[in-house]
Rosetta silent file (secondary structure, phi, psi, omega in degrees, C-alpha in Angstrom):
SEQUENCE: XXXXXXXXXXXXXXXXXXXXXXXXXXXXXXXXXXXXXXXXXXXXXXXXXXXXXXXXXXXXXXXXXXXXXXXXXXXXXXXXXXXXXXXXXXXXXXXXXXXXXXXXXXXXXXXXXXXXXXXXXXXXXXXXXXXXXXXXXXXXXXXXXXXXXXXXXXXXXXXXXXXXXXXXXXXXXXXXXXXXXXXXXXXXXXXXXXXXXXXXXXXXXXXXXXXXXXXXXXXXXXXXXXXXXXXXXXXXXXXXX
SCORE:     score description
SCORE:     0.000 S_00000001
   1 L     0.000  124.311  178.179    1.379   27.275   14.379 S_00000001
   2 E   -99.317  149.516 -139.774    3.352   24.511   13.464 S_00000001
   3 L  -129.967   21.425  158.087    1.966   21.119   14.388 S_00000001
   4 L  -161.428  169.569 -170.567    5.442   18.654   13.660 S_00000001
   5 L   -86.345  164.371  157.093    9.225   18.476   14.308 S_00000001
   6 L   -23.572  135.927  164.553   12.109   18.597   11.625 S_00000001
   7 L   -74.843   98.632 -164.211   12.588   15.546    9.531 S_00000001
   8 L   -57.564  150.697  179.794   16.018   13.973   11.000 S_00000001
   9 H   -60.912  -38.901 -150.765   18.999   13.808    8.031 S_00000001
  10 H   -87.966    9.192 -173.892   19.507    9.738    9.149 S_00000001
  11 H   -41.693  -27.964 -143.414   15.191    9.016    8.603 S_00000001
  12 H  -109.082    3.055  179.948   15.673    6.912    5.822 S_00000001
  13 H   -53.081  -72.036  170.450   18.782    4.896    7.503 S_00000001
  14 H   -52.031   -2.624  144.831   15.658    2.246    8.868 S_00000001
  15 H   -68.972  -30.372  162.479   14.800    1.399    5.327 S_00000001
  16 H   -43.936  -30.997  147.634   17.920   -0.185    4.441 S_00000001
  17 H   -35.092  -90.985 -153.402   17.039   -3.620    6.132 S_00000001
  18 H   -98.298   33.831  152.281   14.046   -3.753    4.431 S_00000001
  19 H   -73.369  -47.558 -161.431   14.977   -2.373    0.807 S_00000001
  20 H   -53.974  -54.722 -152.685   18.082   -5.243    0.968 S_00000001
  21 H   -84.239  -12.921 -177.923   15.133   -8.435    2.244 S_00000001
  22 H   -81.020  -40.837 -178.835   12.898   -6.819   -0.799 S_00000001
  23 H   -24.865  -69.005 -150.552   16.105   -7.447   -3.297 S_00000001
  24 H   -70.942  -22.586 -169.168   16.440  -10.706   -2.025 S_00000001
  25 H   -77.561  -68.056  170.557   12.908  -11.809   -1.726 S_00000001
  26 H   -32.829  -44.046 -164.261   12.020  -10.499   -5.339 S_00000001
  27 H   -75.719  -70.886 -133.915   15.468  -12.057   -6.835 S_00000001
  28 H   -81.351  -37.492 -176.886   14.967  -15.826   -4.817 S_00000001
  29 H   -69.597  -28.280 -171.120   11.158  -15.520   -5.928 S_00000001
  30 H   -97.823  -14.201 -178.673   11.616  -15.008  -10.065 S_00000001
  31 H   -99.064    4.990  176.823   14.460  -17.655   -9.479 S_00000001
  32 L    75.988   23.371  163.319   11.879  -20.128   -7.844 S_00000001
  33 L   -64.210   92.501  171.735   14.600  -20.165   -4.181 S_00000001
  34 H   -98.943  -26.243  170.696   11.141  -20.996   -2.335 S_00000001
  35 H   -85.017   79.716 -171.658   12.891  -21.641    0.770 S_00000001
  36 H   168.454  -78.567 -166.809   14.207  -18.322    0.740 S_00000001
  37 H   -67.511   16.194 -166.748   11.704  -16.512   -0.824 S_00000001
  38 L  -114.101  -65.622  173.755    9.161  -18.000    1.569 S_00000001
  39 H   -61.768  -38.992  151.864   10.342  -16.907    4.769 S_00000001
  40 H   -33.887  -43.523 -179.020   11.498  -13.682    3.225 S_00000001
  41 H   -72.682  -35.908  177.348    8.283  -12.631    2.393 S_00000001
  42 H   -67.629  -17.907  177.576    7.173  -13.014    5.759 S_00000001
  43 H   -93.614  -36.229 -164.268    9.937  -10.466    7.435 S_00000001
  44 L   -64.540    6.553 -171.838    8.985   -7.573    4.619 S_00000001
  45 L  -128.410  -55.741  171.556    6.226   -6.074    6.538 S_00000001
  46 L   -59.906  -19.672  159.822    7.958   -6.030   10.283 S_00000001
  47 H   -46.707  -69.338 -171.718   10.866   -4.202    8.576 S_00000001
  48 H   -64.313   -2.774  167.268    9.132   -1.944    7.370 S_00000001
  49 H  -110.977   14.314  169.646    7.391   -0.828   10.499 S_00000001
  50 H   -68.187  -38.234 -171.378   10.903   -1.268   12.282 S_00000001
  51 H   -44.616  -50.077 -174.399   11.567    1.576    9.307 S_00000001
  52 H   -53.188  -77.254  169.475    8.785    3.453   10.319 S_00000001
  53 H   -23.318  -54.724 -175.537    9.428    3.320   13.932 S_00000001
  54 H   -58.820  -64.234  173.961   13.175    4.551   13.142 S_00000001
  55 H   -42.150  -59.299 -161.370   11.879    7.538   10.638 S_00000001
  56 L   -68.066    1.164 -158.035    9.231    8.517   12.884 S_00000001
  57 L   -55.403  147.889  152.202   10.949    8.891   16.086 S_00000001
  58 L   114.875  -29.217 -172.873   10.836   12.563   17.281 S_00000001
  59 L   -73.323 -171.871  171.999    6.879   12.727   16.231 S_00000001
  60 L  -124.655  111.033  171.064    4.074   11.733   19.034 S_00000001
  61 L   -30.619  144.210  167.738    2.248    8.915   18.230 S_00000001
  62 L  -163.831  165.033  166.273   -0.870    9.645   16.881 S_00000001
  63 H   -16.600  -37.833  158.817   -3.623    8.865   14.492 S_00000001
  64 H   -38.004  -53.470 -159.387   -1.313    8.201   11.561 S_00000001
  65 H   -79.756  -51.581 -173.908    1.155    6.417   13.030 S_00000001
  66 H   -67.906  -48.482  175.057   -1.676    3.844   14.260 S_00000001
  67 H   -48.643  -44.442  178.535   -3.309    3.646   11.180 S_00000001
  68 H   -62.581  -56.912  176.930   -0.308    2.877    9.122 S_00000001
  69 H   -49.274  -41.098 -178.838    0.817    0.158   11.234 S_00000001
  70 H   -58.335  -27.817 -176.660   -2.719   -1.566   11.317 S_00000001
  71 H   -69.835  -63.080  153.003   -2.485   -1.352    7.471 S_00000001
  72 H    -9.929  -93.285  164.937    0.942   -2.982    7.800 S_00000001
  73 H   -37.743  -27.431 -175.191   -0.538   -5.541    9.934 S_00000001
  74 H   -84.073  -30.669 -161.219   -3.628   -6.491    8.181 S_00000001
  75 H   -87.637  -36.159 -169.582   -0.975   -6.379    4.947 S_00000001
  76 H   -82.097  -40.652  175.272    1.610   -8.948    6.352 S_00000001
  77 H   -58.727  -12.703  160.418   -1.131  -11.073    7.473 S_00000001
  78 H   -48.367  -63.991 -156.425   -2.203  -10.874    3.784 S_00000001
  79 H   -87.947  -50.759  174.798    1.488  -11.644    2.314 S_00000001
  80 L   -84.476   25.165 -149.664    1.200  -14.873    5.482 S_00000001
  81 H   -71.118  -46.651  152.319   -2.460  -15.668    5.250 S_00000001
  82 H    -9.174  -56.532  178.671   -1.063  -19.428    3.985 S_00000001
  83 H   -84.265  -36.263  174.506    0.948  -19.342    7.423 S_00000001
  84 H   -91.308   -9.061  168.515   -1.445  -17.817    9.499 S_00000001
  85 L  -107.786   -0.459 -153.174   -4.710  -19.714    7.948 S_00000001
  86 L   -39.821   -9.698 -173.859   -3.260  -23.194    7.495 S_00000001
  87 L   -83.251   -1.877 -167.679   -6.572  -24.492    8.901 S_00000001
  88 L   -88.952  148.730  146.493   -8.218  -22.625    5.135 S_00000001
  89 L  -102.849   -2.146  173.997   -8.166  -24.977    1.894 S_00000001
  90 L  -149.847  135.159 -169.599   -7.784  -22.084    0.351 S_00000001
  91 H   -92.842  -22.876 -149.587   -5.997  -19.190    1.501 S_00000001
  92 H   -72.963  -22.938  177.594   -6.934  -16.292   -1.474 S_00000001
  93 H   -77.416  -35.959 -154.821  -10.254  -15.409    0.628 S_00000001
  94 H   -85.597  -65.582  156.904   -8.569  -15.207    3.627 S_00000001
  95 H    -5.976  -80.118  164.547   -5.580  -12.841    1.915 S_00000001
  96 H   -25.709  -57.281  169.692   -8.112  -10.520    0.080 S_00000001
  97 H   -38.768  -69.403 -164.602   -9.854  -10.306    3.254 S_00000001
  98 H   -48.329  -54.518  179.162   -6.635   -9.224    5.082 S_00000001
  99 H  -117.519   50.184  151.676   -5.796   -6.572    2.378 S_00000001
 100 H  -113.419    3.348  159.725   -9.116   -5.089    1.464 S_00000001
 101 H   -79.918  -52.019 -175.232   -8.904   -4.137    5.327 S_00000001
 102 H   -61.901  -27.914 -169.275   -5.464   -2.733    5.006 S_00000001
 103 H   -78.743  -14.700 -162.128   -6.581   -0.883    1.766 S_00000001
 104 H  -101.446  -40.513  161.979   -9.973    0.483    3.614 S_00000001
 105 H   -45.573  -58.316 -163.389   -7.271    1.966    6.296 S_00000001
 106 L   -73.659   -8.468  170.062   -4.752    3.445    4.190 S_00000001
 107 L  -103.429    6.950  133.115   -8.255    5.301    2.576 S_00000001
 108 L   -95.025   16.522  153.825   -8.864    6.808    6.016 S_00000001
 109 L  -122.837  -31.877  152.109   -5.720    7.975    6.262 S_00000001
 110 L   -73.257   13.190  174.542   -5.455    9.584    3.124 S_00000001
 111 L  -128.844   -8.810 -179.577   -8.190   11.360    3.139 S_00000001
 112 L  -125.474   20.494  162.915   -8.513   12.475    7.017 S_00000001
 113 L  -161.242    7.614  168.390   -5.005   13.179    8.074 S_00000001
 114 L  -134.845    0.843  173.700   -2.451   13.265    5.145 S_00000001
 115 L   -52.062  169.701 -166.384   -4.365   15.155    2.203 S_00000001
 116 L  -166.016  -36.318  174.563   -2.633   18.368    1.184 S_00000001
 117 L  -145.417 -158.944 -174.627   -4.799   19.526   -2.174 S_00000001
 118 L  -107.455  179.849  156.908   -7.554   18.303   -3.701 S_00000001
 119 L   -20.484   98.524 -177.280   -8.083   14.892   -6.875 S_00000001
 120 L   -86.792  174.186 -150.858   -6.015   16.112   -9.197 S_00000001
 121 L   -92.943   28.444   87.842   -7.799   15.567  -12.390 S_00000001
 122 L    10.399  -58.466  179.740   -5.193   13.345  -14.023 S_00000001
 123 L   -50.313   -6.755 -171.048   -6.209   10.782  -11.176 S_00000001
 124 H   -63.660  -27.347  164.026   -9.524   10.348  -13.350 S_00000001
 125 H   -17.442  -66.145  175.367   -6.940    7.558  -14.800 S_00000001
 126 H   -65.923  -13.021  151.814   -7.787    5.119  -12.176 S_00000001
 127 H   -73.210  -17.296  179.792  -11.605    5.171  -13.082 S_00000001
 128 H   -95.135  -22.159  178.770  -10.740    4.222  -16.561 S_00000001
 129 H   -95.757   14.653  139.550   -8.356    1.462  -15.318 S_00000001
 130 H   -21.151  -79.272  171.684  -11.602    0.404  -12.924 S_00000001
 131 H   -37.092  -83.572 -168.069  -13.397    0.116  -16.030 S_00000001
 132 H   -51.139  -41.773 -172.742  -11.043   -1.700  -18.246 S_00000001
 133 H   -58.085  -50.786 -178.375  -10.187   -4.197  -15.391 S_00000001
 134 H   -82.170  -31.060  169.621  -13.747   -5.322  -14.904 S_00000001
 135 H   -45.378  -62.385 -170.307  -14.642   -5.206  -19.054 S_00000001
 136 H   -35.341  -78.219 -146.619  -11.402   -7.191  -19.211 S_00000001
 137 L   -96.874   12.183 -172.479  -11.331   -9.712  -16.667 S_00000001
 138 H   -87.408  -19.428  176.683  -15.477  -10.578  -16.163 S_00000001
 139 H   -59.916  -25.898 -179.148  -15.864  -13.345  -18.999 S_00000001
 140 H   -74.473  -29.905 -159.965  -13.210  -14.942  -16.150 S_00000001
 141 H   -79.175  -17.750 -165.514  -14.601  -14.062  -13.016 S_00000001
 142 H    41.033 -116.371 -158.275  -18.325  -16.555  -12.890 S_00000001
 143 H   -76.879    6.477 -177.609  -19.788  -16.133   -9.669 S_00000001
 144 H   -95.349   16.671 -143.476  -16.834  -13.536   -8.398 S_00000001
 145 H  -109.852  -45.022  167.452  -17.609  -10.927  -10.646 S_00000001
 146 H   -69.419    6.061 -147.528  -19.258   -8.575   -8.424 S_00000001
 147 H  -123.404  -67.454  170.894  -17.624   -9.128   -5.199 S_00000001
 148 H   -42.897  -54.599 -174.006  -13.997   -8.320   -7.747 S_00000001
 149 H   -40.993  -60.309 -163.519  -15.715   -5.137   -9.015 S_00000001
 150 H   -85.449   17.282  156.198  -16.279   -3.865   -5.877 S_00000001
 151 H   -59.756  -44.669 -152.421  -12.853   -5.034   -4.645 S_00000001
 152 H   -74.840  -46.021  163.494  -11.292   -3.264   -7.302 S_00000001
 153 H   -29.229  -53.071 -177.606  -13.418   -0.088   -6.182 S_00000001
 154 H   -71.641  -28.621  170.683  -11.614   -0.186   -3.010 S_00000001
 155 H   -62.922  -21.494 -153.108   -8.193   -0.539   -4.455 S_00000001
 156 H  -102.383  -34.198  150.718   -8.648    1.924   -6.990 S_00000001
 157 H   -35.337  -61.186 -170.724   -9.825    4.179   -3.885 S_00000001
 158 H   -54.335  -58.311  178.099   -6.378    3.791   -2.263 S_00000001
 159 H   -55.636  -39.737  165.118   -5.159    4.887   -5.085 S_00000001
 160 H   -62.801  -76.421 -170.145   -7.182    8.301   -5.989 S_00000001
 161 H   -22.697  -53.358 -163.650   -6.650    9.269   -2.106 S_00000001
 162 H   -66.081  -26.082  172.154   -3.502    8.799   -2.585 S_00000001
 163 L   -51.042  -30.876  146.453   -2.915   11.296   -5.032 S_00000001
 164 L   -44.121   -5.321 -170.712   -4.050   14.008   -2.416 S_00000001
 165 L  -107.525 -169.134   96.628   -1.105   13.396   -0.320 S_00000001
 166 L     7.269  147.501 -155.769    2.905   13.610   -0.395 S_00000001
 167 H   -99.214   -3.403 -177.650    4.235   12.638   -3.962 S_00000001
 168 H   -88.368  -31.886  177.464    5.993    9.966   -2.533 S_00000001
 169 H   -24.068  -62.409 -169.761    2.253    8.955   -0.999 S_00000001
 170 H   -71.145  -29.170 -176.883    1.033    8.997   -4.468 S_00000001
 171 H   -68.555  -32.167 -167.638    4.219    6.620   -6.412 S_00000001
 172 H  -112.443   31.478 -175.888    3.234    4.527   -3.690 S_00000001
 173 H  -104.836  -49.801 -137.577   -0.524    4.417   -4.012 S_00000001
 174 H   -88.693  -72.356 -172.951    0.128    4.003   -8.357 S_00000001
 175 H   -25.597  -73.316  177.001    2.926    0.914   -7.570 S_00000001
 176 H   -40.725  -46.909  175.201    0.698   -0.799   -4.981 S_00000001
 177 H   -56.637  -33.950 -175.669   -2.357   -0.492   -7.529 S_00000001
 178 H   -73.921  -41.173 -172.589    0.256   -2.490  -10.491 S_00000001
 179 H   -91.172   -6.165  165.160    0.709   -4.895   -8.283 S_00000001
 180 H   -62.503  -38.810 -169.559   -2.980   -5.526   -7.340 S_00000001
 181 H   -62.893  -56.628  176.501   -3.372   -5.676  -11.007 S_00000001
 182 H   -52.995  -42.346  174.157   -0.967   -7.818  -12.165 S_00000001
 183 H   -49.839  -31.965 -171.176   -2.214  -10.165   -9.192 S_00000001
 184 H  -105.618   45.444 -162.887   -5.774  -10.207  -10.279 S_00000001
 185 H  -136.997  -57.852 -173.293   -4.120  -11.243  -13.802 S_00000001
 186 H   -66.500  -38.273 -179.616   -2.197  -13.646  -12.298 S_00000001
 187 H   -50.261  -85.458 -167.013   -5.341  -15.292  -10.435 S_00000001
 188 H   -69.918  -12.052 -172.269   -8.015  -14.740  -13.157 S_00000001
 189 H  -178.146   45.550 -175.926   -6.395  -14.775  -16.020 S_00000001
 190 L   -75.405    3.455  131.585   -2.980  -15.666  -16.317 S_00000001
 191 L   -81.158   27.604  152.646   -2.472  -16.576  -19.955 S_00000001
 192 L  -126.318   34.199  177.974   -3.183  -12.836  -20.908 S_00000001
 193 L  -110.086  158.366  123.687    0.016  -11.766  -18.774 S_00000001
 194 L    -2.864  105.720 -165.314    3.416  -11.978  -20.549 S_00000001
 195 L   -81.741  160.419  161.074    5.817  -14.800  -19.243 S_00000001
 196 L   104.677  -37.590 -158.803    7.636  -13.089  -16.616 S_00000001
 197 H   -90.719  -16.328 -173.999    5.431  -10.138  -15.649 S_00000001
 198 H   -62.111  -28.424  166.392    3.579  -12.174  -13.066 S_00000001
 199 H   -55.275   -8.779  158.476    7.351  -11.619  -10.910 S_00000001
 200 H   -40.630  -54.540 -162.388    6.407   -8.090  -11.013 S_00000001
 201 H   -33.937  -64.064 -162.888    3.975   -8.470   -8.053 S_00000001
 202 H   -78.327  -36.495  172.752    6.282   -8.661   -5.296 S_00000001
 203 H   -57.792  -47.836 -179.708    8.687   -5.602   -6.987 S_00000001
 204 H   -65.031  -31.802 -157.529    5.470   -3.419   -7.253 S_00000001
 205 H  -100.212  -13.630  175.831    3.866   -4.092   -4.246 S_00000001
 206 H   -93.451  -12.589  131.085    7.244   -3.694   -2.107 S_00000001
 207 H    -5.419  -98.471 -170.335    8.046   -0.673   -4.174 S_00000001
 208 H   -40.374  -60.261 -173.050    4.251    0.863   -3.033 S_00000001
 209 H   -48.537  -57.116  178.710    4.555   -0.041    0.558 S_00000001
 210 H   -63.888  -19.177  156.073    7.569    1.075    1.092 S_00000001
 211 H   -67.966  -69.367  142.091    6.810    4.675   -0.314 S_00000001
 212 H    13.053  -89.112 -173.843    3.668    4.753    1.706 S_00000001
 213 H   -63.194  -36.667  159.403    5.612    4.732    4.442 S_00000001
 214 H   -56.299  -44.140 -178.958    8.109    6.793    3.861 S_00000001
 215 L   -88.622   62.747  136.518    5.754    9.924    2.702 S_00000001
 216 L  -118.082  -17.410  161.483    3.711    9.442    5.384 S_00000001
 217 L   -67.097  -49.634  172.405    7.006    9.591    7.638 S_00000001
 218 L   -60.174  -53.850 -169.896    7.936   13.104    5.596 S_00000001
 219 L   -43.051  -46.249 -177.136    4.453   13.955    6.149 S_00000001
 220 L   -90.844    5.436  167.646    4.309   13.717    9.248 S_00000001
 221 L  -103.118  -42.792  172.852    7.201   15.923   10.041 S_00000001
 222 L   -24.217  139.842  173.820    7.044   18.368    7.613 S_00000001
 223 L   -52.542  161.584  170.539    6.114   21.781    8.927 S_00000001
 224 L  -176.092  141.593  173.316    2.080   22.468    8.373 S_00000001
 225 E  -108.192  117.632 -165.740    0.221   25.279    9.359 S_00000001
 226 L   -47.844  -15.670  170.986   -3.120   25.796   10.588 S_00000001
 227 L   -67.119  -44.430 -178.210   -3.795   28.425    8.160 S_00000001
 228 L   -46.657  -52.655  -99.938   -3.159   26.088    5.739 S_00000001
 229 L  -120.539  150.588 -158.147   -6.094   23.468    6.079 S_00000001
 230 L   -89.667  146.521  174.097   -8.480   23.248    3.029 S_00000001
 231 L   -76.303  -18.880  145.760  -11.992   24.705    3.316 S_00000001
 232 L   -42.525  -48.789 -173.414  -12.982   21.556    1.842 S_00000001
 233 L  -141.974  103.037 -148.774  -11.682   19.346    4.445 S_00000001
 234 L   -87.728  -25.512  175.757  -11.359   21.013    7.637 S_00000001
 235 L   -69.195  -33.828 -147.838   -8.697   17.380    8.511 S_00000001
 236 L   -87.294   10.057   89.117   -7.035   17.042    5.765 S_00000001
 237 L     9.087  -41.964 -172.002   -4.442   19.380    7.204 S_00000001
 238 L  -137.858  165.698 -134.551   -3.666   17.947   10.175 S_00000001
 239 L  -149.556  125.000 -176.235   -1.478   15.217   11.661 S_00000001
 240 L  -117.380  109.857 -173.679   -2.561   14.358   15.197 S_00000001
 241 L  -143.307    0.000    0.000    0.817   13.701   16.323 S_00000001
């Protein structure tokens, strides 16, 4: 029984907005254009669910669809927490906050409605860069050191899940993870970056999102069959759309 419609030829026609404001945000940001790259940043997340909204059309809202957007949301208030906390002295709790929620979503949707196989064992990668990240960065962290560990657990979550999924799922689980990294580089320890790599952030992390969205847009059209669903995971099969 098949449980989604065709994937239209023009889906990927609603990413063009927000590939072109990622250019420009990314460009106006490494060139210091903060009034440009300020407001920019702030449009990169409502594109992308205008994309989504274009790609998905033809599906039935469902479970997916709502999850991804809340991750979206929880993620732009992340990328505004500055604009949307101004009452903080410090905005980086109130950020984290914002996307270790979107990151705790996008790991209940990869594992109970867009899996396809099982961990492949390649993914054991992200436990070793777990590891290195907290060896690395803990002489830095003082009284943060646990509270990063188990952040980095959840990111590094997002990331294994994602490998279970649509291959674009997974480029954009591995991106999103580079750019957590370099960020908690940039934070904690920014004289062991490079010059230059801290502009990475914003490339990686619009990079990740936007693949995200897309294979979870493919995903969710893509034929699937009921036979199909893993005796492991009687969900991870099915798209309730």
């Amino acid at each position: 029984m098949t449980l989604s419609t065709p994937l239209a030829r023009n889906w990927w026609w609603g990413f063009i907005p927000y590939i072109a404001l990622s250019i420009i945000h990314v460009v106006t940001l490494a060139l210091s254009v903060d009034d440009v790259a300020g407001p920019t940043k702030l449009w990169l997340m409502p594109l992308l669910i205008v994309a989504v909204l274009w790609g998905g059309r033809g599906t039935a809202w469902g479970t997916p669809y709502t999850l991804l957007f809340l991750a979206l949301a929880f993620s732009w208030l992340g990328d505004g927490a500055g604009t949307f906390f101004p009452y903080l002295d410090d905005e980086l709790p109130a950020m984290l906050l914002c996307f270790g929620v979107a990151h705790l979503i996008y790991i209940a949707l990869f594992w109970r409605y867009l899996a396809i196989t099982r961990v492949p064992r390649w993914a054991a990668i992200y436990a070793v860069w777990w590891i290195v990240l907290v060896v690395y960065l803990w002489p830095y962290l003082g009284g943060l050191a646990f509270a990063v560990a188990a952040y980095g657990l959840v990111l590094g979550g997002t990331a294994v899940l994602s490998t279970r999924c649509h291959p674009a799922i997974a480029w954009g689980g591995a991106f999103f993870l580079t750019s957590d990294t370099i960020l908690a580089f940039t934070i904690f320890a920014p004289k062991a970056l490079p010059p230059g790599v801290g502009d990475l952030v914003m490339l990686t992390y619009t990079m990740g999102q936007g693949l995200i969205a897309a294979g979870v847009i493919i995903a969710t059209h893509r034929p699937r069959s009921t036979a199909s669903v893993r005796h492991d995971n009687p969900q991870s099969d099915t798209i309730d759309s």
